[in-house]
C-alpha atoms as a printed R data frame, in Angstrom:
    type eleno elety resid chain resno      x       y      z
1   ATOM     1    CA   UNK     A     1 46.533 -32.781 29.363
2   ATOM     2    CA   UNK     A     2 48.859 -31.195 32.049
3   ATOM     3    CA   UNK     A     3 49.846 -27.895 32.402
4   ATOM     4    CA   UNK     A     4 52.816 -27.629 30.130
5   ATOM     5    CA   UNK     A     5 51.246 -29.353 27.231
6   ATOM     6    CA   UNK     A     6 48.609 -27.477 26.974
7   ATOM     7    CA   UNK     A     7 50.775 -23.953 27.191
8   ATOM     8    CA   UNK     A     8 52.619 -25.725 23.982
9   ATOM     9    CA   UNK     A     9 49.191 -26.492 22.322
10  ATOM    10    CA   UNK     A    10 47.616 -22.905 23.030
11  ATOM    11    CA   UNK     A    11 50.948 -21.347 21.684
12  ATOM    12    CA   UNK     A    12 51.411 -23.628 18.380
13  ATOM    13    CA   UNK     A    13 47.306 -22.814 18.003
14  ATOM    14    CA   UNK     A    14 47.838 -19.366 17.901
15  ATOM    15    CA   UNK     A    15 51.089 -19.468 15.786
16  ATOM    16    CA   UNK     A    16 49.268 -21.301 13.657
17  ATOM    17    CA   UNK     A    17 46.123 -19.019 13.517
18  ATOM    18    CA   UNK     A    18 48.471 -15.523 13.122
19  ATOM    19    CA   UNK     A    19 50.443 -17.694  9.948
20  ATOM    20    CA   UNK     A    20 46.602 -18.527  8.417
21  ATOM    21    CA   UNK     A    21 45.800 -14.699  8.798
22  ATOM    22    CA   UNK     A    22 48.596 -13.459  6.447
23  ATOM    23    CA   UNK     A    23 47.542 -15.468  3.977
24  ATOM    24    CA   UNK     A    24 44.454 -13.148  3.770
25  ATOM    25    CA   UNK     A    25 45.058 -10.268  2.165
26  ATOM    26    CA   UNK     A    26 42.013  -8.335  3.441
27  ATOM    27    CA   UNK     A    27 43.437  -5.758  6.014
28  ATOM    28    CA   UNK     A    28 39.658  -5.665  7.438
29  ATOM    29    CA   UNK     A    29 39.830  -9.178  8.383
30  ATOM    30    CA   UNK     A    30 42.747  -7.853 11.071
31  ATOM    31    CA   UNK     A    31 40.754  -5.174 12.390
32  ATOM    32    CA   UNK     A    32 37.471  -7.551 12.835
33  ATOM    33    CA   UNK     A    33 39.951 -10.461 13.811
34  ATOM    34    CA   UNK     A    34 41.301  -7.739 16.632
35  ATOM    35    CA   UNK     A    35 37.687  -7.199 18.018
36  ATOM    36    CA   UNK     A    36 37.172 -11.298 18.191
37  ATOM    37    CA   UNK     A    37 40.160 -11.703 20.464
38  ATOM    38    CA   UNK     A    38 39.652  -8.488 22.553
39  ATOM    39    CA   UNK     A    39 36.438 -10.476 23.609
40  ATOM    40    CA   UNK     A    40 38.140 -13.582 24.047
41  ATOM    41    CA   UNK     A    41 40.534 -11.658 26.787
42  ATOM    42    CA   UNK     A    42 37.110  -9.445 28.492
43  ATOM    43    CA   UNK     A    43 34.687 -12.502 28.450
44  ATOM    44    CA   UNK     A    44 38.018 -15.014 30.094
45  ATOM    45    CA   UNK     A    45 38.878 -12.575 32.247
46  ATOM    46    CA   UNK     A    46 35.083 -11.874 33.561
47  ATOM    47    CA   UNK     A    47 34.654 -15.547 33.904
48  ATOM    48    CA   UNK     A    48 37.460 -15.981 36.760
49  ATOM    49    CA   UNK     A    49 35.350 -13.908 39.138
50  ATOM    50    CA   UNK     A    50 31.288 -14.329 37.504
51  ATOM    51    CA   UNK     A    51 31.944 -17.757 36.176
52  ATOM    52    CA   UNK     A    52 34.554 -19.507 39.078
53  ATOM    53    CA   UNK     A    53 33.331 -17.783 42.176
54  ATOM    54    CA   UNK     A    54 30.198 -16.351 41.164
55  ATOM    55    CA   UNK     A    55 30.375 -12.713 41.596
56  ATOM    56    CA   UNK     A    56 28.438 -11.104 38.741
57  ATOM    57    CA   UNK     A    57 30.867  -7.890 37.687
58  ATOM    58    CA   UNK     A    58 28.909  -5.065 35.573
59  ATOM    59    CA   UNK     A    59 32.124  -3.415 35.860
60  ATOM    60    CA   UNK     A    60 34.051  -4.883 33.407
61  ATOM    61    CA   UNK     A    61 33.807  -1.528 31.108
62  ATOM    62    CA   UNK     A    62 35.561   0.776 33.194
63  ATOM    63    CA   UNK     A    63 38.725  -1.592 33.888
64  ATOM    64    CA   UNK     A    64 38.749  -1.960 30.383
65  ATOM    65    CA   UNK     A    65 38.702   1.822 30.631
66  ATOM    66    CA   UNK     A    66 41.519   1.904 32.909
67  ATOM    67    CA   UNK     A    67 43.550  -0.033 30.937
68  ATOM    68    CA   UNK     A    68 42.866   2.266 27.665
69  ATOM    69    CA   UNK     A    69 43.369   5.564 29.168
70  ATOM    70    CA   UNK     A    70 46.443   4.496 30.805
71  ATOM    71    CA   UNK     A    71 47.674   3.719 27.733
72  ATOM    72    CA   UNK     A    72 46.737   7.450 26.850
73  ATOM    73    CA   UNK     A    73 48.308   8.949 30.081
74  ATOM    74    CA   UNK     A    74 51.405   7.200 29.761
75  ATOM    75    CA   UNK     A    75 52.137   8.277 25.742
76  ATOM    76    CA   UNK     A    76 51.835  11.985 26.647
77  ATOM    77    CA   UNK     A    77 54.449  11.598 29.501
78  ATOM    78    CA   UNK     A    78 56.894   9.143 27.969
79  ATOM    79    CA   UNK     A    79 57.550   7.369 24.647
80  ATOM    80    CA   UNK     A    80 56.701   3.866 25.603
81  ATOM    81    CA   UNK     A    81 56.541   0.251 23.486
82  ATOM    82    CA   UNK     A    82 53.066  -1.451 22.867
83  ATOM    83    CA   UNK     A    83 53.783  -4.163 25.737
84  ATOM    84    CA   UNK     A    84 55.389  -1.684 28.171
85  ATOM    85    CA   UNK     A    85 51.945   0.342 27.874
86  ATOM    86    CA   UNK     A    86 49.772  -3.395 28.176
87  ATOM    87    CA   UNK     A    87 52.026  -4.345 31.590
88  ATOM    88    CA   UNK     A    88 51.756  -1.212 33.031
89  ATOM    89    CA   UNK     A    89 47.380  -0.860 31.987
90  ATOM    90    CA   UNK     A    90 47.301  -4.288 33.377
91  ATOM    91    CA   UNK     A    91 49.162  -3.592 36.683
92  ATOM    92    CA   UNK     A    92 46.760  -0.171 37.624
93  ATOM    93    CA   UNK     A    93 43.554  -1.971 36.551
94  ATOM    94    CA   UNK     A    94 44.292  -4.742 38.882
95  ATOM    95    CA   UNK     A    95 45.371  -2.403 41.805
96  ATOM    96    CA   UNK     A    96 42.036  -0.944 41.210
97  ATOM    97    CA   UNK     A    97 40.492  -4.250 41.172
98  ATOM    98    CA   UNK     A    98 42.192  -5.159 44.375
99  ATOM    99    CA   UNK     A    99 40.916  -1.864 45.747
100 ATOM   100    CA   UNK     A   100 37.532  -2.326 44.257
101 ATOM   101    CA   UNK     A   101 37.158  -5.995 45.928
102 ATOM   102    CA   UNK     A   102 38.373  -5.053 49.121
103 ATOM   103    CA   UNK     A   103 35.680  -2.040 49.506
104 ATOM   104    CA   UNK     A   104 32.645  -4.563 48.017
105 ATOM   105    CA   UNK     A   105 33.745  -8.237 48.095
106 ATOM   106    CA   UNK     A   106 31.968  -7.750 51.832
107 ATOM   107    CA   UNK     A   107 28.479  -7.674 49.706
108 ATOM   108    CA   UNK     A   108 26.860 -10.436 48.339
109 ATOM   109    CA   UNK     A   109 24.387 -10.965 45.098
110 ATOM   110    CA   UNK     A   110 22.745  -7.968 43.492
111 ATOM   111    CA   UNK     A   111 24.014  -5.985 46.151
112 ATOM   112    CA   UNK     A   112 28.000  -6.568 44.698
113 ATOM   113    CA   UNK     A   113 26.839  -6.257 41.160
114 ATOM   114    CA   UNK     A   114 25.071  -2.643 41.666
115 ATOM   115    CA   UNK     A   115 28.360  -1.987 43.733
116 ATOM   116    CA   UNK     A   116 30.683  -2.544 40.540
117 ATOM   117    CA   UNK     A   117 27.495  -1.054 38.302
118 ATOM   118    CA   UNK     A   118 28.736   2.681 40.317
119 ATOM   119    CA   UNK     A   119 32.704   1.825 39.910
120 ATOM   120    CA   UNK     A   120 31.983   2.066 36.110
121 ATOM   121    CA   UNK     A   121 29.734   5.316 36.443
122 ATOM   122    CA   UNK     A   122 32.161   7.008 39.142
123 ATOM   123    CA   UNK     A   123 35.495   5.937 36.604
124 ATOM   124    CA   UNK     A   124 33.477   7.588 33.869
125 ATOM   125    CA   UNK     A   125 32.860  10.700 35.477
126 ATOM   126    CA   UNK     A   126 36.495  11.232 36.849
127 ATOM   127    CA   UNK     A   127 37.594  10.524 33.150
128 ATOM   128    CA   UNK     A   128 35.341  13.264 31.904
129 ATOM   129    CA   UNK     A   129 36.694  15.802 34.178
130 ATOM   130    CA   UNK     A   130 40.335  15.032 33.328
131 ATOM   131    CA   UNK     A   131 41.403  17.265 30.991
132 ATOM   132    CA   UNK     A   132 44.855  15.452 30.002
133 ATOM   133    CA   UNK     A   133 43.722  12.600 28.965
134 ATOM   134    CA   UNK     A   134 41.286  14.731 26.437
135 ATOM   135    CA   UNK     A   135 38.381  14.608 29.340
136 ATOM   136    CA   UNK     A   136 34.755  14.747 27.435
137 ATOM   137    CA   UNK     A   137 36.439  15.761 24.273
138 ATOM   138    CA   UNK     A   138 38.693  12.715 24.011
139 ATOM   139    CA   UNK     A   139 41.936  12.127 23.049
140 ATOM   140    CA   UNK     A   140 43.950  11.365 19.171
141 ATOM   141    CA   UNK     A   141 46.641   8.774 19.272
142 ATOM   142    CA   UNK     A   142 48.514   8.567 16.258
143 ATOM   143    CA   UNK     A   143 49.759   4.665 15.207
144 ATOM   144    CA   UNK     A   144 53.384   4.576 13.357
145 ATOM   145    CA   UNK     A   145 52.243   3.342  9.858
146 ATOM   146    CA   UNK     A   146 54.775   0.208 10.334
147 ATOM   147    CA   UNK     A   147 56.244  -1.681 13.231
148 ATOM   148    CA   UNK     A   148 60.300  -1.276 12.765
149 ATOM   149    CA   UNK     A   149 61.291  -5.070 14.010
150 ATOM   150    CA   UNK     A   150 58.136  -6.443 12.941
151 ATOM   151    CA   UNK     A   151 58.044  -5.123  9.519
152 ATOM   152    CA   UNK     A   152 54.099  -5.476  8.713
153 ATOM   153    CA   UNK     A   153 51.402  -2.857  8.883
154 ATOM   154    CA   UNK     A   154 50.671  -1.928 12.748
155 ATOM   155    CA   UNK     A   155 46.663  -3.046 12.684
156 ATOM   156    CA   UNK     A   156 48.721  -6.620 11.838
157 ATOM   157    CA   UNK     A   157 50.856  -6.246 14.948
158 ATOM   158    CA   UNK     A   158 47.930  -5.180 16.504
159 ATOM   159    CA   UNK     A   159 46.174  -9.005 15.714
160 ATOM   160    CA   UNK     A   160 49.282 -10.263 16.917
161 ATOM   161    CA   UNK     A   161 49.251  -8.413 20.283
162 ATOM   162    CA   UNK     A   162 45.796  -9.373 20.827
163 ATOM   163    CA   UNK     A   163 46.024 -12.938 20.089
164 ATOM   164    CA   UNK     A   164 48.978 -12.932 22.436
165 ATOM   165    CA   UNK     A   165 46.899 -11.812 25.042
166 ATOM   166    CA   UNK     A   166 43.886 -14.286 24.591
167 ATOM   167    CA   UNK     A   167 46.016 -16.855 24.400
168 ATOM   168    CA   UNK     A   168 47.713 -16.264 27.570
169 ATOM   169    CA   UNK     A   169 44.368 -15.148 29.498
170 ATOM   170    CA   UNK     A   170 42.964 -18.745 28.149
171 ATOM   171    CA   UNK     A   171 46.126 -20.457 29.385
172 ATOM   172    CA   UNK     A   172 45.988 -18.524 33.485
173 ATOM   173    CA   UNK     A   173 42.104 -19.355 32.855
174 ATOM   174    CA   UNK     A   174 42.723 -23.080 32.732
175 ATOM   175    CA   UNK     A   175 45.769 -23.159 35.359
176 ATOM   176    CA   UNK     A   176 43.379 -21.370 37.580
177 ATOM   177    CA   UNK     A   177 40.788 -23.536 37.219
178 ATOM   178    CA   UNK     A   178 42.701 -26.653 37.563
179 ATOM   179    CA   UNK     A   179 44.604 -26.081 40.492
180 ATOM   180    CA   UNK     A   180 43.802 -24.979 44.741
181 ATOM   181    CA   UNK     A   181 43.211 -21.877 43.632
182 ATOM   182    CA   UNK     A   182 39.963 -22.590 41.011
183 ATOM   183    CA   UNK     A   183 38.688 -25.124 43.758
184 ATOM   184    CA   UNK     A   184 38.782 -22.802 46.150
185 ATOM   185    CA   UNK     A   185 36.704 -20.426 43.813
186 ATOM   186    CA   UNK     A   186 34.233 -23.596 43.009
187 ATOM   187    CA   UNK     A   187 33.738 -23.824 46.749
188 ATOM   188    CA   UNK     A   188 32.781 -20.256 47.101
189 ATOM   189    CA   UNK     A   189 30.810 -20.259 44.301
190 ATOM   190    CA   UNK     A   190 28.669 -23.555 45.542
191 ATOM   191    CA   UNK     A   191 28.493 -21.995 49.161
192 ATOM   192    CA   UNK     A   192 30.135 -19.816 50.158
193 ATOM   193    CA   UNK     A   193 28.987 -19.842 54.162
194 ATOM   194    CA   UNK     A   194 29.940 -23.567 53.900
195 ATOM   195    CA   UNK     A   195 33.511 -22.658 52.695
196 ATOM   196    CA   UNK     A   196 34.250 -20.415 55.613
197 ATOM   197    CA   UNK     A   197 32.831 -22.942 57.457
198 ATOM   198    CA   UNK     A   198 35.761 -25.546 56.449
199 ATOM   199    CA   UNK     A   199 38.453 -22.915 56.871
200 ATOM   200    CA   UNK     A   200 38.628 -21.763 53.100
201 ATOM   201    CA   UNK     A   201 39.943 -17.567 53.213
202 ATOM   202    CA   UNK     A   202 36.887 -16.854 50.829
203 ATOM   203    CA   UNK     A   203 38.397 -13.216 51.130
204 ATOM   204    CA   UNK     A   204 41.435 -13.690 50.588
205 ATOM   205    CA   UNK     A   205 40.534 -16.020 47.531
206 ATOM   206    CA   UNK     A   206 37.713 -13.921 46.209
207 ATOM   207    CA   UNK     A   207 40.577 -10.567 46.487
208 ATOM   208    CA   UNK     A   208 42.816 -12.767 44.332
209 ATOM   209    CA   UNK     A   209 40.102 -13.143 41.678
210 ATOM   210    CA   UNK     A   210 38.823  -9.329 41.149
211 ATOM   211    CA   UNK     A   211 42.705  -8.259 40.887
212 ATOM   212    CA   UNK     A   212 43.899 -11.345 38.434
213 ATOM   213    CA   UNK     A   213 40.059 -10.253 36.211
214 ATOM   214    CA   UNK     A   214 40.676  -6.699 36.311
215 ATOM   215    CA   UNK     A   215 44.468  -7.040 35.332
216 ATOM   216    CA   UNK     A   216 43.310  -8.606 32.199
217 ATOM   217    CA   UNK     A   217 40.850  -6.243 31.323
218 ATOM   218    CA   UNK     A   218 43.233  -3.487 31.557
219 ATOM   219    CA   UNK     A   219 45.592  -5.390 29.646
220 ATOM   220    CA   UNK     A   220 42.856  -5.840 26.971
221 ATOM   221    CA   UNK     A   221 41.754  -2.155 26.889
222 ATOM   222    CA   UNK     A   222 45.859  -1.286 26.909
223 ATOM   223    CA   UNK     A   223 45.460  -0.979 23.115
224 ATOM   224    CA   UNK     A   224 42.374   0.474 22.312
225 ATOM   225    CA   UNK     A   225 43.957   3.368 22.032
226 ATOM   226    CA   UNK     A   226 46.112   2.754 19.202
227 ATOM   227    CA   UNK     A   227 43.375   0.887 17.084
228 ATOM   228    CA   UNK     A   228 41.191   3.444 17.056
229 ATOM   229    CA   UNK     A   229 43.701   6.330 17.332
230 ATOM   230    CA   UNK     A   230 40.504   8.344 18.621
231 ATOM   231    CA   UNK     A   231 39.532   7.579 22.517
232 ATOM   232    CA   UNK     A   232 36.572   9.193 23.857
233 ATOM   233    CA   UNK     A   233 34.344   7.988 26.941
234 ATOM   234    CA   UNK     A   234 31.574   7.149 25.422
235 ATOM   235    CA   UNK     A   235 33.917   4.971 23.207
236 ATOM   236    CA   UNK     A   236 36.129   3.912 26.352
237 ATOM   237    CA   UNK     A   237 33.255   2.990 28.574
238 ATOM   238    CA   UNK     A   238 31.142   1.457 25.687
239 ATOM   239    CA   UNK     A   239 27.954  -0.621 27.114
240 ATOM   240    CA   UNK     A   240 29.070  -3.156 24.586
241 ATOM   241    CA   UNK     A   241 31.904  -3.888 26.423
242 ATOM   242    CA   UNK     A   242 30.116  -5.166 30.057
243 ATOM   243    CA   UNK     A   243 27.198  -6.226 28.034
244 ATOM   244    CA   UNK     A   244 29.130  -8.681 25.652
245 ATOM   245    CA   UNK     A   245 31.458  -9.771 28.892
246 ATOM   246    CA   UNK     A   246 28.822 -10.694 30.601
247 ATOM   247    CA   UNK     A   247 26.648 -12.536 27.720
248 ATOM   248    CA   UNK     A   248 29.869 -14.616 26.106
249 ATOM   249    CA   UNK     A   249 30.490 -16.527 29.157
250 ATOM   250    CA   UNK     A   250 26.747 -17.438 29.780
251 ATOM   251    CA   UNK     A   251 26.646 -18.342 26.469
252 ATOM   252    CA   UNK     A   252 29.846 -20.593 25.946
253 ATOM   253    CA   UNK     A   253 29.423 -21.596 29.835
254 ATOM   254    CA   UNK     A   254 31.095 -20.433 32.924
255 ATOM   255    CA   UNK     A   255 32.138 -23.484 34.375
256 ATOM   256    CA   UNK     A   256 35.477 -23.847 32.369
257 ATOM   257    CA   UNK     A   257 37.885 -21.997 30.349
258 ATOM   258    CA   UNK     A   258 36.208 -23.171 27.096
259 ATOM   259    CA   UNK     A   259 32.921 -21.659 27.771
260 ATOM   260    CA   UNK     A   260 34.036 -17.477 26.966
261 ATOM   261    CA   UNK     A   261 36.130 -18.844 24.029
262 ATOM   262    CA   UNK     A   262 33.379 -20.588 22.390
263 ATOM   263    CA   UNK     A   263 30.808 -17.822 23.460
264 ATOM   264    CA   UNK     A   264 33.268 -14.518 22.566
265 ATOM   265    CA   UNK     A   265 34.487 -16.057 19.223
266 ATOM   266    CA   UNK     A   266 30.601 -17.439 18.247
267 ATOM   267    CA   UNK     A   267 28.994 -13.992 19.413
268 ATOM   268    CA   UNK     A   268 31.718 -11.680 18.277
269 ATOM   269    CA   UNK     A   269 32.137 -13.131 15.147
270 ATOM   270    CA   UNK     A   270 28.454 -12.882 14.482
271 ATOM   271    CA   UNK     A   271 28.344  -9.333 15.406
272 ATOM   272    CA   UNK     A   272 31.338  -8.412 13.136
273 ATOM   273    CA   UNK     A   273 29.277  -9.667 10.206
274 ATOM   274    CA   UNK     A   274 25.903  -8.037 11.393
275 ATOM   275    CA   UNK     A   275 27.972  -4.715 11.476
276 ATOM   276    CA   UNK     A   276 28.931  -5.223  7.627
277 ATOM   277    CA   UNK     A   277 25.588  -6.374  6.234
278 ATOM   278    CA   UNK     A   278 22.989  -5.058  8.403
279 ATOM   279    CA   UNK     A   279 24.405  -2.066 11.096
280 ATOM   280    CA   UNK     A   280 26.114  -2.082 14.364
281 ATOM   281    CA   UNK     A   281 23.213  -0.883 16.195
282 ATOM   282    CA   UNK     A   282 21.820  -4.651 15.819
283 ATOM   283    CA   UNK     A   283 24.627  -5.675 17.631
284 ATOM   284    CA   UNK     A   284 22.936  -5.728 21.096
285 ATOM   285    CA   UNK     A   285 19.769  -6.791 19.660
286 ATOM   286    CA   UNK     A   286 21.496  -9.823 18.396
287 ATOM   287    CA   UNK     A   287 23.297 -10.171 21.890
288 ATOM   288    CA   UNK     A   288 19.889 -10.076 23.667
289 ATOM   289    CA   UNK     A   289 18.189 -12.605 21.879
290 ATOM   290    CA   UNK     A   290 20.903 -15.362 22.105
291 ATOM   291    CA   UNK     A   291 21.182 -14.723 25.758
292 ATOM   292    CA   UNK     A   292 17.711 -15.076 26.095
293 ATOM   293    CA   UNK     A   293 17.691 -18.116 23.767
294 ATOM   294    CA   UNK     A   294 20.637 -19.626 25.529
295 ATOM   295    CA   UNK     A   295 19.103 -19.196 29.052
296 ATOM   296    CA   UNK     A   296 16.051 -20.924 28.023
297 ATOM   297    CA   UNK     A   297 17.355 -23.662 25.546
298 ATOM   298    CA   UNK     A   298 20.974 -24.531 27.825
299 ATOM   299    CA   UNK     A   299 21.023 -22.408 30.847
300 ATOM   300    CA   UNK     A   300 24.204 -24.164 30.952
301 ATOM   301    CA   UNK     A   301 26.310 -22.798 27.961
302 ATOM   302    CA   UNK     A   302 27.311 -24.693 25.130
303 ATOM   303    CA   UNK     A   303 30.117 -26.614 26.942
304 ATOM   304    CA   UNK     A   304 27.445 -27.692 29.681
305 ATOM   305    CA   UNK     A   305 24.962 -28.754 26.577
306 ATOM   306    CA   UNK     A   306 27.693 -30.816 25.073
307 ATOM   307    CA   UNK     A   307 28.507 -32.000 28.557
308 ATOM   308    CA   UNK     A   308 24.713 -33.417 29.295
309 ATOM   309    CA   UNK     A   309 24.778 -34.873 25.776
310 ATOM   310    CA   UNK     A   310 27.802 -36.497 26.297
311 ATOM   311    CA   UNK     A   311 26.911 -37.904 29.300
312 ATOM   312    CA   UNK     A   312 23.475 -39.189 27.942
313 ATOM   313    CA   UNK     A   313 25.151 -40.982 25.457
314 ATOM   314    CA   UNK     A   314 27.162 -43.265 27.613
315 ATOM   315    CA   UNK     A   315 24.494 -43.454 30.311
């Protein structure tokens, strides 16, 4: 399927999800619905630097940070539109991703992960200390009750928003992957020592990733804000957030776009429901144990299990 085609599938797929959702009149289905596709943005977006060129990010909760408190910033100074506040969380999470790569892109391994490990603990701190955007205490953003042009309740534009969002991370995901660029990340990933070898500008490429993953995480943290009209750190900078990143790719599998769909809508989805009938505080439990699982079972993902299936079955 080229390019083009599949931008026309992904958008008729999620006009067709978003037209399925208002025939549920449940306004909790919207609010777990939002979570689902907030993971479907962090885990896609994780997966173009962990998955493509194999830098593990533990950062992923303070761009999403970024991206929220932005959002926060940018309401007290100026009355602002939804999208306005997503471009402009996107466009300072990826400088700081750009800046971020640049000072530890030079590292390799563990040695980058701990790296972005400190960018989240250093973000935290600063956002602590700043007193406009509510510092330790936090910050109340009140939601209109309605969206004027859209003329539904705002946790439905919300849904809306946020499928927007996955859908077009999931679309760059698979134009990445598919073109120079995403071979270029595949050779880095393999070896990286070989690919400077052969001329490839692993820098250049690898600087290109951590801004293009950390714009979408900003994008994705953009509204937070306004869905839970109360942003604190500890809420902001959530361990959920770089936990469940991290686990949804490895679960789905990193090697294509597919893999953080399956994994974020399969794990999310599961943890929506565990927060209803058991608590929320199982929620990393159950996280845990499928990674664990997964690793063991298909240290592949599901896409690479269906892959070696597939494979066996015509062999």
């Amino acid at each position: 399927m080229g390019t083009r085609a599949f931008v026309a599938a992904a958008a008729a797929a999620g006009a067709a999800v978003f037209a399925l959702s208002l025939l549920i009149h449940n306004e909790y289905f919207f609010f777990a619905g939002y979570v689902v596709l907030e993971y479907v943005v962090l885990a896609t977006a994780w997966n173009i630097l962990g998955g493509y060129t194999g830098y593990v990010n533990f950062g992923t909760a303070a761009l999403f940070a970024i991206g929220a408190y932005s959002s926060v910033a940018l309401s007290k100074l100026i009355s602002l539109p939804l999208p306005a506040l997503i471009l402009a969380g996107g466009l300072l999470s990826g400088i700081v991703g750009l800046g971020i790569g640049y000072l530890t892109l030079r590292l390799r391994g563990v040695y980058f992960s701990i790296a972005t490990l400190a960018l989240a603990v250093v973000a935290q701190t600063l956002i602590v200390n700043w007193e406009f955007v509510g510092g330790a205490r936090g910050a109340y953003i009140i939601r209109p009750p309605h969206v004027p042009l859209f003329g539904k309740d705002y946790i439905q534009y919300l849904f809306l928003v946020m499928l927007t969002l996955a859908v077009a991370a999931l679309v760059i995901a698979r134009t990445v992957e598919r073109s120079r660029l995403g071979y270029g990340f595949a050779a880095i990933r393999d070896d990286e020592l070989a690919a400077e070898a052969f001329g490839v500008p692993t820098l250049r490429l690898k600087l290109l990733a951590t801004t293009l993953s950390g714009a979408l995480m900003g994008m994705a943290g953009a509204p937070l804000p306004y869905y839970v009209t109360y942003l604190d750190p500890a809420s902001g900078f959530n361990l959920a957030y770089a936990v469940n990143s991290i686990a949804m790719p490895l679960i789905g599998g990193t090697a294509s776009w597919l893999g953080p769909l399956i994994g974020a809508v399969l794990l999310a989805t599961i943890q929506q429901l565990a927060t209803v009938e058991i608590s929320s505080a199982a929620n990393l439990l159950i996280v845990g144990l499928l990674l664990v699982g997964f690793i063991i079972a298909a240290p592949n993902g599901i896409v690479g299990l269906f892959e070696h299936y597939w494979r066996a079955r015509r062999a």
